[in-house]
C-alpha positions as CSV (number, residue, x, y, z in Angstrom):
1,X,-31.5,7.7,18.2
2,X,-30.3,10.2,15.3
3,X,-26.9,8.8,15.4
4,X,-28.4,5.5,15.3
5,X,-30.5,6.5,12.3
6,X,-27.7,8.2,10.3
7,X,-25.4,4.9,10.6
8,X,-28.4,2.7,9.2
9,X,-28.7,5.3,6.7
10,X,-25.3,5.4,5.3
11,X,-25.5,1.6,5.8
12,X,-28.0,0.8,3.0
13,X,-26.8,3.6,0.9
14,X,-24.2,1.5,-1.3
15,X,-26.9,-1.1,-2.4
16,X,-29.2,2.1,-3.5
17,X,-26.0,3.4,-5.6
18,X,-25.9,0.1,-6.9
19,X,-29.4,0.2,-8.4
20,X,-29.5,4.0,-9.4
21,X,-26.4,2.7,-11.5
22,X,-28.2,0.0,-12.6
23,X,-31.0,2.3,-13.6
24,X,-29.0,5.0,-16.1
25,X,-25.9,3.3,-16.6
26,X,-26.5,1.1,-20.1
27,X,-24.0,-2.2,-18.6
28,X,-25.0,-3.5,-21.7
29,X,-22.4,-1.3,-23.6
30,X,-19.7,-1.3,-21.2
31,X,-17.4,-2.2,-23.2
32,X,-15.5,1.4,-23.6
33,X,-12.3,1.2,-21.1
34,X,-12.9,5.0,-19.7
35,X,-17.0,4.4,-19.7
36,X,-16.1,1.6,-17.7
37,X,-13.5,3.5,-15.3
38,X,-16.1,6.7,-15.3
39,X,-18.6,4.1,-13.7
40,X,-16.3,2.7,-11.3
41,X,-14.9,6.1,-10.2
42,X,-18.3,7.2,-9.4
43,X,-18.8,4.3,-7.3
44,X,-15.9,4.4,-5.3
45,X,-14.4,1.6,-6.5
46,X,-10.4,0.9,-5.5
47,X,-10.1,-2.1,-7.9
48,X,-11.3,-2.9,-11.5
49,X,-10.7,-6.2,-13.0
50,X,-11.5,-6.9,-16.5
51,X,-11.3,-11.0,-17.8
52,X,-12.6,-12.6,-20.6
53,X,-15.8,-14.5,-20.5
54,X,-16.4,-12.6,-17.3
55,X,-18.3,-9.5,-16.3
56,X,-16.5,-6.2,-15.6
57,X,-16.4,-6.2,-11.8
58,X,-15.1,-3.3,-9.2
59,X,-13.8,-3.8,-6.6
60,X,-16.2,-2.0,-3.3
61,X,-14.7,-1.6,0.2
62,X,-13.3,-5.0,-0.5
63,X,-16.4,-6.6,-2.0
64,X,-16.2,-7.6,-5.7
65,X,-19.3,-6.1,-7.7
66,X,-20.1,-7.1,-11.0
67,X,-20.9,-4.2,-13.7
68,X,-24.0,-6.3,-15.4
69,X,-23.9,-9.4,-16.7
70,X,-22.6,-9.4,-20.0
71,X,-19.8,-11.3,-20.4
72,X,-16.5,-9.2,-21.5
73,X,-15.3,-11.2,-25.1
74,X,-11.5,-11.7,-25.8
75,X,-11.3,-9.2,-28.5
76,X,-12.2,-6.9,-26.7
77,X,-9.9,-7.4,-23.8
78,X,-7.1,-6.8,-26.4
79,X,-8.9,-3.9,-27.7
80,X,-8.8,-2.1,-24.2
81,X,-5.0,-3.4,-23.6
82,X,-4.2,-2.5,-26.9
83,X,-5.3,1.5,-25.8
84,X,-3.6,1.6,-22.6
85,X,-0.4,0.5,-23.3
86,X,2.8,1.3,-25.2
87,X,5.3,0.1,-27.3
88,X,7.5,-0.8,-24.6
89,X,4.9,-2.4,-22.7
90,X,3.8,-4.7,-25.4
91,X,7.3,-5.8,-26.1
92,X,7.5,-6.7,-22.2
93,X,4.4,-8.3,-22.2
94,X,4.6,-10.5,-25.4
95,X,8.4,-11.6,-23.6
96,X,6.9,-12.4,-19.9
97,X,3.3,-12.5,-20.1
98,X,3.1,-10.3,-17.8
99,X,2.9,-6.5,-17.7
100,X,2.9,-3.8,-14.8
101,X,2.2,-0.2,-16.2
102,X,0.6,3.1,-15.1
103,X,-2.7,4.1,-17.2
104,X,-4.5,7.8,-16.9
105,X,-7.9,9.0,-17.4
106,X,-7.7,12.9,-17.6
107,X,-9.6,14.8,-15.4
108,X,-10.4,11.6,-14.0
109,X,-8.2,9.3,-12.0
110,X,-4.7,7.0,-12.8
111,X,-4.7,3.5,-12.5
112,X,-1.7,0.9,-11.7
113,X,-2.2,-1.9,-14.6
114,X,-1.4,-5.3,-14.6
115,X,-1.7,-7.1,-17.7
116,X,-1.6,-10.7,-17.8
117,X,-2.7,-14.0,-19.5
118,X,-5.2,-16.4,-18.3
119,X,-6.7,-19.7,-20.1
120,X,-4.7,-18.3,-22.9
121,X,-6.1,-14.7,-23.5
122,X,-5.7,-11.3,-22.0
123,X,-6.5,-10.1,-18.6
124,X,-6.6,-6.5,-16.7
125,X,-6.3,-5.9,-13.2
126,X,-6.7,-2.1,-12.5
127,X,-5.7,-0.3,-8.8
128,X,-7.6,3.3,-9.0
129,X,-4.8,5.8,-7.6
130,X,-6.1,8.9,-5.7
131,X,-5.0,11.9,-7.9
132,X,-4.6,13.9,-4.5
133,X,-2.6,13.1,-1.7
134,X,-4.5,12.9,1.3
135,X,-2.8,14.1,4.8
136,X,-1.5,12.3,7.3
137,X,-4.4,13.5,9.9
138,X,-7.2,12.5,7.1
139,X,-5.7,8.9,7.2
140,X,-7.1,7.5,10.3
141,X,-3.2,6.0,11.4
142,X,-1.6,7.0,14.7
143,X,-0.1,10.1,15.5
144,X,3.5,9.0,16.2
145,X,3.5,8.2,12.2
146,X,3.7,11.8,11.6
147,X,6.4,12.3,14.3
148,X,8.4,10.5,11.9
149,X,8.3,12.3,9.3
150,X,10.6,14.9,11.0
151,X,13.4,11.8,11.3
152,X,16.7,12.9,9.4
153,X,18.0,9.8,8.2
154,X,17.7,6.5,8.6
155,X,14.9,3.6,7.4
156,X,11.5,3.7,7.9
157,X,9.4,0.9,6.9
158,X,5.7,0.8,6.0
159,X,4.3,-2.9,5.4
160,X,1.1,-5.4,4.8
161,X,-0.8,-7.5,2.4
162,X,-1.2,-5.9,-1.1
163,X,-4.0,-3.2,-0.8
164,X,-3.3,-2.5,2.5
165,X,-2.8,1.4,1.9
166,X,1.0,1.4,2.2
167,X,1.6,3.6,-1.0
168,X,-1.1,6.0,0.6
169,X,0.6,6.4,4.3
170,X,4.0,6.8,2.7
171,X,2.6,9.6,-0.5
172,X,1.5,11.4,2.9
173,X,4.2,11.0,4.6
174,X,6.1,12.2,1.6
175,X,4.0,15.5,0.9
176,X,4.1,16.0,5.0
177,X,7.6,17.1,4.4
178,X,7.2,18.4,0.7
179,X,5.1,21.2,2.6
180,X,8.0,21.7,5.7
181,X,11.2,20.8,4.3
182,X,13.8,22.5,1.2
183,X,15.2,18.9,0.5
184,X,15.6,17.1,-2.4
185,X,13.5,14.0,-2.4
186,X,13.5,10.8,-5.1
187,X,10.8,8.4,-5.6
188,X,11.4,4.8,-7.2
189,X,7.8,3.2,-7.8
190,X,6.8,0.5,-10.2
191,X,4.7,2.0,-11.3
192,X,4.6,5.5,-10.4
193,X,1.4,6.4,-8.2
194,X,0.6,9.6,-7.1
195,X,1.5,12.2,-9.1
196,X,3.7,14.9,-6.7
197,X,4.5,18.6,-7.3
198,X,7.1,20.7,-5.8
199,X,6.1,22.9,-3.0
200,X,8.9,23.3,-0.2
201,X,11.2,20.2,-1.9
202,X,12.2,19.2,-5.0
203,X,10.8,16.0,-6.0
204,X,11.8,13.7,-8.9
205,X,9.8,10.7,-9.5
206,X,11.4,7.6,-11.6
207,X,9.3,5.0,-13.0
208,X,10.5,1.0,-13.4
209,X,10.8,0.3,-17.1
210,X,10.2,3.8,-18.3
211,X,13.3,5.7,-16.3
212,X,15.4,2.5,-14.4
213,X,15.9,-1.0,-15.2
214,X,15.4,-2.2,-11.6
215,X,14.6,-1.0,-7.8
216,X,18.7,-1.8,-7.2
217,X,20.2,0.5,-10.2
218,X,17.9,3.5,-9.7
219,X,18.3,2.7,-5.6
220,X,22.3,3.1,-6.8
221,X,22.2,5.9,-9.1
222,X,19.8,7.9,-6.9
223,X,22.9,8.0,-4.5
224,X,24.8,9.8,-6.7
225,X,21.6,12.6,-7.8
226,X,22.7,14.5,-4.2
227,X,19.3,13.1,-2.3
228,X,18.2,13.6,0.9
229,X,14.8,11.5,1.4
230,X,14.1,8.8,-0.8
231,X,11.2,6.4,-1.5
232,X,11.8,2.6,-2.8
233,X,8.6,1.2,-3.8
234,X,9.4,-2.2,-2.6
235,X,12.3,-3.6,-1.6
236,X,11.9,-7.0,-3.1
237,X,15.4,-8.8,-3.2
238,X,18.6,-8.4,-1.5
239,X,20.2,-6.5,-3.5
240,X,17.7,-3.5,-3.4
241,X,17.9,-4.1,0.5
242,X,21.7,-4.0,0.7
243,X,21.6,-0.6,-0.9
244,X,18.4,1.0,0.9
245,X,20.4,-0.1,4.0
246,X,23.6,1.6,3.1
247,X,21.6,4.7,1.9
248,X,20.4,4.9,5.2
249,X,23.6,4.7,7.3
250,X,25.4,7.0,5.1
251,X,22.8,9.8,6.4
252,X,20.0,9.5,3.8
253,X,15.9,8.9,5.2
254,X,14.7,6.3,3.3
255,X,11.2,5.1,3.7
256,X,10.2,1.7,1.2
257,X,7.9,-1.4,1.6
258,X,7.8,-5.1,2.5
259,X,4.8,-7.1,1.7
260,X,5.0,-8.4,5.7
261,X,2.3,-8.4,8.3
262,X,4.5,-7.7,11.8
263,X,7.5,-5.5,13.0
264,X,9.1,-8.8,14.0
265,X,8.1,-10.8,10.8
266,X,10.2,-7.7,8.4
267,X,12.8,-7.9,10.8
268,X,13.2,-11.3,9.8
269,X,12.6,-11.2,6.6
270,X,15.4,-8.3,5.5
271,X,17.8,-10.4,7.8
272,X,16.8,-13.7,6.0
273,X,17.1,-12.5,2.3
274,X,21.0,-12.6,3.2
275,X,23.4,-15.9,3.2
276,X,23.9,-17.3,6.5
277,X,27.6,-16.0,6.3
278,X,26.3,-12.0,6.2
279,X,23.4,-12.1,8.8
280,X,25.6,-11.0,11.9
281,X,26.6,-7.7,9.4
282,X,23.3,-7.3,8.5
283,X,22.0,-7.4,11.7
284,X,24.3,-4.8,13.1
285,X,23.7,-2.7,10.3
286,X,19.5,-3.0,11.1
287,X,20.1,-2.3,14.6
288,X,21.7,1.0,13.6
289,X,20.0,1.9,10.8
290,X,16.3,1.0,11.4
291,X,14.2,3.9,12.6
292,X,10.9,2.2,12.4
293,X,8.2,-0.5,10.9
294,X,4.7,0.0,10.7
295,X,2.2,-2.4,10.0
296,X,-1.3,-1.8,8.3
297,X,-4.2,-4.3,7.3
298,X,-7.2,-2.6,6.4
299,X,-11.0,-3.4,7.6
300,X,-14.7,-2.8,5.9
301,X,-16.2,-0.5,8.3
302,X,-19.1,-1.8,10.6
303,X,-20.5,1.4,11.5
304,X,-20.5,3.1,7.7
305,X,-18.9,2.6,4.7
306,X,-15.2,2.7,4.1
307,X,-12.2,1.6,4.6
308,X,-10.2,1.4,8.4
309,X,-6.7,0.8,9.1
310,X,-5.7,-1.4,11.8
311,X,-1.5,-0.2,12.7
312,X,1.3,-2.1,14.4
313,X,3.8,0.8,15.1
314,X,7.3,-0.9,16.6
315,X,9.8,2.3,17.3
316,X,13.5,1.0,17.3
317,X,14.4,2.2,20.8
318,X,17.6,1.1,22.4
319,X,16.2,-2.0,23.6
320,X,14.9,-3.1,20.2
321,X,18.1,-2.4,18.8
322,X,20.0,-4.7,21.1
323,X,16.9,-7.6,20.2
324,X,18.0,-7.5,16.5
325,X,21.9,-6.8,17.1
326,X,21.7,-9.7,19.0
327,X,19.2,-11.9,17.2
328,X,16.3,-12.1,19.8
329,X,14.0,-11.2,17.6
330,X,11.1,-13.2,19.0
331,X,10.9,-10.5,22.1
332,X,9.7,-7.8,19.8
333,X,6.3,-8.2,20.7
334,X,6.7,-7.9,24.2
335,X,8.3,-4.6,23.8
336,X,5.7,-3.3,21.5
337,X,2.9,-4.5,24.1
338,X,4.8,-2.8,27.2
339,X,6.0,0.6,25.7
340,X,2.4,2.1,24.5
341,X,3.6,5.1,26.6
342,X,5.9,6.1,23.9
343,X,3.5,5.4,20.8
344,X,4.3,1.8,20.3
345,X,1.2,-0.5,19.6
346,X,0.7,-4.5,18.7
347,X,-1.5,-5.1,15.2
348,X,-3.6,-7.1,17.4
349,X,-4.4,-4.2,20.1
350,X,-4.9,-1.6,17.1
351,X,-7.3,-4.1,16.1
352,X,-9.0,-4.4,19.1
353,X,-9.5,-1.3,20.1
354,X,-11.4,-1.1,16.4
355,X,-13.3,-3.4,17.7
356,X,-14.5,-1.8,21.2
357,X,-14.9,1.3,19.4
358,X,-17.8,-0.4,17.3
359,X,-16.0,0.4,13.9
360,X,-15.3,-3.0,13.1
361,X,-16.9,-6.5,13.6
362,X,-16.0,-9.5,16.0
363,X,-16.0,-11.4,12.9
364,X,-13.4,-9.3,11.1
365,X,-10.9,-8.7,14.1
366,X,-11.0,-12.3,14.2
367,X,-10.0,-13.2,11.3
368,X,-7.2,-10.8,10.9
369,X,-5.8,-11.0,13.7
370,X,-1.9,-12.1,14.3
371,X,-3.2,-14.3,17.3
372,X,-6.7,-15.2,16.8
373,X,-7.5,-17.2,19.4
374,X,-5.9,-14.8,22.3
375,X,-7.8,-11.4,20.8
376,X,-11.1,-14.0,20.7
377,X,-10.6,-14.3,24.3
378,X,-10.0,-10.8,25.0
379,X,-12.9,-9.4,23.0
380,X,-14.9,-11.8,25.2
381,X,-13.6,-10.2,28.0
């Protein structure tokens, strides 16, 4: 019955923030950037989006929450991009349109920017970056995640939709070894997130646009900087592949991102971003290269607030490396469902067993599920 009791309790909590906010926080004069971002950090908020003729609203636990209802005016849009940016930024952004920067609030928080235009003026998308890295054990994921950690080379792939939590699993994979290893680790972010300091490794983190032109020239020059771990942000085209791929066959553990929702879908997708003529090389290089993919989506909580990661893990044993050598890639799933002994799991069963565990809703599993209409069944069952 106390159990019960807390759980409502924490339940109903975030609507009573909401109004205590409402009740000493003047909306009416949130129109200072870091009042703004002070308000939203207090709340918890991983997203803040700021758009003319619109509220600002946070982002909480995945529910957009406007702050008030006073409309946010053009000029003063420009006034806030006009304090977070720089030269450089403002050159980029008059040229494309589009911006992606990093923003900080001392003593506060840092933020991942994107500026953009919409019906014609300025908009802000902000992504609240935790100023500490959490650890691995903190993170709710499955324990053979750390096990990788203590691979020596090869590629290791963390993916999902955007806001997923793949920059947070692989910062603490990262400062996992920063606190066990004396290696030399290089980060390539765009932009740079969490904010790392030396313990056990040395760690130099480059920023796109401020210290490389692009994921594929610091990715080559980082080769040549004597390396022995390092983190792509993204590895968006082939180029950037072709090179993280060759890092990792000439000894080097590289960990990046793919914005995929499946072992077998990133599989496909790294072999795909090559012309038909290269996919046999490719493949064999995969097959011997490829250490790992893991999968998150992320679910509101049903039984308190927060945020809970659902994981696909697919470890390449033998037998997955002959699927992609030899281009069965459709019976990944069956290996992932039938080698749990070994720390292997499907997106759907981690989701699942969210759901029998009462920490996320039928409704929820549902609807993010990889097959919807076989996990309906089985949560029936």
């Amino acid at each position: 019955m106390n159990r019960c009791r807390e759980t409502t309790d924490e339940l109903v909590e975030m609507p009573r923030r909401l109004a205590r906010y409402d009740a000493i926080f003047d909306w009416r004069n949130a129109v200072e950037l870091d009042a703004i971002l002070r308000q939203a950090h207090e709340m918890d908020a991983s997203d803040i989006h700021i758009v003319a003729g619109e509220p600002a609203t946070m982002r909480i636990h995945q529910v957009m929450t406007p702050m008030g209802d006073i409309a946010m005016t053009p000029e003063v849009v420009d006034s806030m991009f006009e304090q977070m940016s720089n030269k450089e930024t403002k050159v980029i952004f008059e040229r494309e349109k589009d911006a992606d920067f990093s923003y900080e609030v001392a003593g506060l928080a840092r933020y991942r920017v994107n500026a953009h235009r919409q019906k014609g003026v300025v908009g802000l998308a902000m992504r609240a970056i935790k100023t500490k890295v959490p650890p691995l054990n903190a993170l709710a994921l499955p324990e053979v995640i750390a096990r990788l950690t203590y691979l020596p080379r090869g590629l290791v792939l963390v993916t999902g939709d955007t806001g997923s939590g793949k920059s947070t699993t692989l910062a603490a994979m990262i400062q996992s070894m920063n606190q066990r290893y004396r290696k030399h680790i290089i980060t390539l972010e765009d932009p740079v997130e969490y904010m790392f300091e030396s313990d056990q490794c040395l760690i130099e983190q480059r920023e796109l646009g401020r210290d490389m032109v692009s994921f594929a020239s610091g990715l080559k020059h980082a080769l040549r900087q004597d390396p022995d771990i390092i983190l792509v942000g993204e590895m968006r085209d082939l180029e950037t592949s072709s090179l993280a791929i060759s890092a990792a066959e000439t000894g080097h553990l590289v960990l990046s991102t793919l914005h995929t929702v499946n072992a077998a879908q990133t599989v496909s997708r790294i072999i795909d971003m090559y012309p038909s003529g290269q996919q046999n090389q490719i493949r064999s290089m995969l097959s011997t290269t490829l250490q790992a993919v893991i999968s998150q989506t992320l679910f509101t909580r049903s039984d308190r607030p927060g945020m809970v990661p659902a994981v696909e893990t697919l470890l390449c044993t033998p037998a997955v490396r002959n699927m992609i050598r030899e281009n069965k890639i459709f019976e990944i799933p069956n290996v992932i469902d039938t080698s749990r002994a070994i720390g292997m799991c499907s997106l759907d069963s981690s989701i699942a067993e969210l759901y029998f565990n009462g920490t996320i809703s039928k409704e929820d599993a549902i609807a993010k599920a990889v097959f919807p209409d076989k996990l309906e069944r089985q949560l029936v069952a």
